[in-house]
Structures are given as C-alpha cells and as structure tokens.
N, C-alpha and C positions, 0 to 999 in steps of 0.2 A: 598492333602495328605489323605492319608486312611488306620488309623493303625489299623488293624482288630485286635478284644480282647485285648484293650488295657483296662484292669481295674485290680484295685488294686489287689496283689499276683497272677498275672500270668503273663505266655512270651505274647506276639504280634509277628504277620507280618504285614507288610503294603509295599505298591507299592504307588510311589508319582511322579507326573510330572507337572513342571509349566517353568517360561521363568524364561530365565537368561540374565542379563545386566552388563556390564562393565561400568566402565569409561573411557575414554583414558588412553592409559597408555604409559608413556614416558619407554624406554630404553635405557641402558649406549649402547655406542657401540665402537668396537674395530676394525681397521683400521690401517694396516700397523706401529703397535707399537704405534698410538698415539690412546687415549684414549676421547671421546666424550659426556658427562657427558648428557643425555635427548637426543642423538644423534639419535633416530627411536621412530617418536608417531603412535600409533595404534590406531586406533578407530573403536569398534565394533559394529556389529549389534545385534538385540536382537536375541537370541537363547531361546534352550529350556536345560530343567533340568530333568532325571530321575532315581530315587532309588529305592534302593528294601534296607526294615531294617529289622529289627528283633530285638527284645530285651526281657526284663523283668521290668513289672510292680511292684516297691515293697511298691509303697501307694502314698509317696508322691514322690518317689524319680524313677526314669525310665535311666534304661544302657541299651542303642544298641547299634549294629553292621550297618552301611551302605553302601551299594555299590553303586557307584553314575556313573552318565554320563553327562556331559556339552557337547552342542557345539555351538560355537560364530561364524559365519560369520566374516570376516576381510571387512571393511567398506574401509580403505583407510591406505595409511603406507604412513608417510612423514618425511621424514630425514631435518635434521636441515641444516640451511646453511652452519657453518663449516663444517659439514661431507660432504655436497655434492662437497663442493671446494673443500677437501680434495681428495675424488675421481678421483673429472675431467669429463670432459664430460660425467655428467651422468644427471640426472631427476628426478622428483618424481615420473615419470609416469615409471621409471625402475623399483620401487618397489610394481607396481601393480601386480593382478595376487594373491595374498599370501592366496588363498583360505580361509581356517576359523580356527578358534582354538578349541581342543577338550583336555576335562579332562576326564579323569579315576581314580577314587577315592577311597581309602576303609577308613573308619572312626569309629574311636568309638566315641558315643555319653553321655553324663551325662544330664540329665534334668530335672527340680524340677515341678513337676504336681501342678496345683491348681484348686479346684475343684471338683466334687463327678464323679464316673461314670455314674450318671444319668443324670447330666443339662451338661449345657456348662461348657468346662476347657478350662485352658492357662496352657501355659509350657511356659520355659525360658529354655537355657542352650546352653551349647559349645560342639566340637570335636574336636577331635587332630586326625591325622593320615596321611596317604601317599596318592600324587596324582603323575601321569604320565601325563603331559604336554606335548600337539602335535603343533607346532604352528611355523610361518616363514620358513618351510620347512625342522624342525626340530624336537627332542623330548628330555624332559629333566625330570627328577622324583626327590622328596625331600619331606622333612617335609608342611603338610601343617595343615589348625588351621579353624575353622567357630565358627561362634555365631549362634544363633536359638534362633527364636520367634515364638510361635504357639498359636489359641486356635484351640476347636474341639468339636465335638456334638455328641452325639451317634445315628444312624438312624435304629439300631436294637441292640437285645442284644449282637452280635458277630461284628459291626460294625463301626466306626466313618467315622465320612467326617470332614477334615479341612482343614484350610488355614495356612501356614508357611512363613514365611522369614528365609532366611540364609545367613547372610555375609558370602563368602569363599574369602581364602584368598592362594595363596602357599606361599612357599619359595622362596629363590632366583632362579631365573631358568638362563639356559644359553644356546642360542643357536647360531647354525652357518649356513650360507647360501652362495650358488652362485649364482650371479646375473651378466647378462651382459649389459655394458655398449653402451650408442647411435652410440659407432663404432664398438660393435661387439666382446668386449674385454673384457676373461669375470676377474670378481674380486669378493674377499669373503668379507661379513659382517658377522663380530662375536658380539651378542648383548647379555645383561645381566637384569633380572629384574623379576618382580611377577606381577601372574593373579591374 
C-alpha cells in the first residue's frame, strides 16, 4: 500500500495491491423445497486485491473512503452427498467450470495511527460499507464489514510504502445457477452464504 501525504492535519491518496485468500467456504443450498445446511464447498485460489483510498490525517486518528476490487479463482465446488442424491444423476465434475469470484467494494475506513510521520507507524482499525458479489454464475450486493492492520514508512516527504492486512468479510449473499445434469437435464441450484 502507498498512502501518499499521509501525515498529521492533512487529506491522503494512496493506490494498494496485494493477493487475496479465502478459506473454503461451505454454502446452505436450496433444491427442489428441501434445504441442505453446507450443501456447496468452494475453495479458492489465491487472487489479487486493488484500491484506490482517500481520506484525512487528523493526528492520531485517520477517516477514508475506498474503492476496492477482489478477484478469486474457484479451485473446485463440491456438493455434499445428500444434495447430490437429492439431485440424481448428477457429479461433482457437473459443478466444474464456475470460473472465479469477484468483489466490488466501497468502504469507509476509521483508523488509529501510531507513530510520528517521520519513522515507522502502525495503524489498526475497521470498515463498514457495501460490496457487489459476482460468483456461481451469479451476483448478489449487501452490507459488508473488514478489520485492518497496517504499519508504514515514509520514503519522501509526499510518500509511504506499506504493508496491510485486511480481514473482509460480506453479508449474507444468495445466489442462483443452472447446471446440467450427466443426462443432459438441465436443473437449478439456489445457494446462500458469505465471502
């Protein structure tokens, strides 16, 4: 990350890109009225992450704005046993194909600086705000939330370079798909869950 004129009583910009990782993530899934509690695991590859922020330095304390971009690779989707009984002739290999997942994000940020503008600082702090979720052949938007850990250095008087972490996290998402089955037949999965 590289929050340009980030020192005390003034705004910044900064531009930031590094990878992003998931865990697997189970979703509920929904199938012909009956309900499948972890019924689709996901597991991704690692992607990348890029923002653009903006805010106000007011000493110790730092508000920005960010507009963010995820995108994950889909590694593999495998449906549970009951759902695939439920189905019928269908496979795990019916669920491949699910290209990748992508966020679109805008966030406001709060962050507690520590630190002078001259040596090294750390920041801590969260955001709240709205993400657009593209993923299963779907898209879904809702409240989403991050934490952030940072420190950073200054490499001129208008410049920093650092390094961040950011748990992000969304809301509940919902999406819906067709998929055809190994005879050709095709049928919908509606699945429920958070990036």
């Amino acid at each position: 990350s590289s929050p340009a004129l980030a020192r005390d009583g003034s705004p910044y910009i900064g531009v930031e890109a590094g990878l992003a990782m998931s865990d697997e993530k189970f979703f509920d899934v929904e199938f012909d009225d009956d309900e499948f509690h972890s019924g689709l695991n996901v597991d991704y590859k690692i992607g990348f992450d890029v923002d653009l922020i903006g805010g106000y330095d007011f000493g110790m304390f730092r508000a920005e704005a960010e507009l963010a971009y995820k995108r994950l690779g889909i590694e593999d989707v495998t449906a549970s046993g009951p759902l695939l009984g439920a189905i019928g002739n269908v496979d795990n290999d019916d669920f491949d194909d699910l290209g990748h997942a992508s966020v679109l994000s805008i966030m406001g940020n709060a962050l507690l600086d520590f630190g002078g503008d001259e040596g090294v600082g750390a920041y801590v702090g969260g955001g709240i705000g709205h993400a657009r979720v593209k993923m299963l052949g779907d898209s879904d938007n809702g409240l989403a939330w991050q934490a952030i850990a940072g420190v950073r250095v200054p490499v001129s008087a208008q410049l920093d370079l650092g390094l961040k972490y950011r748990y992000f996290r969304s809301g509940k998402l919902n999406f819906s798909e067709d998929f055809t089955d190994g005879a050709g037949a095709p049928f919908t999965v509606a699945a429920d869950g958070r990036l």
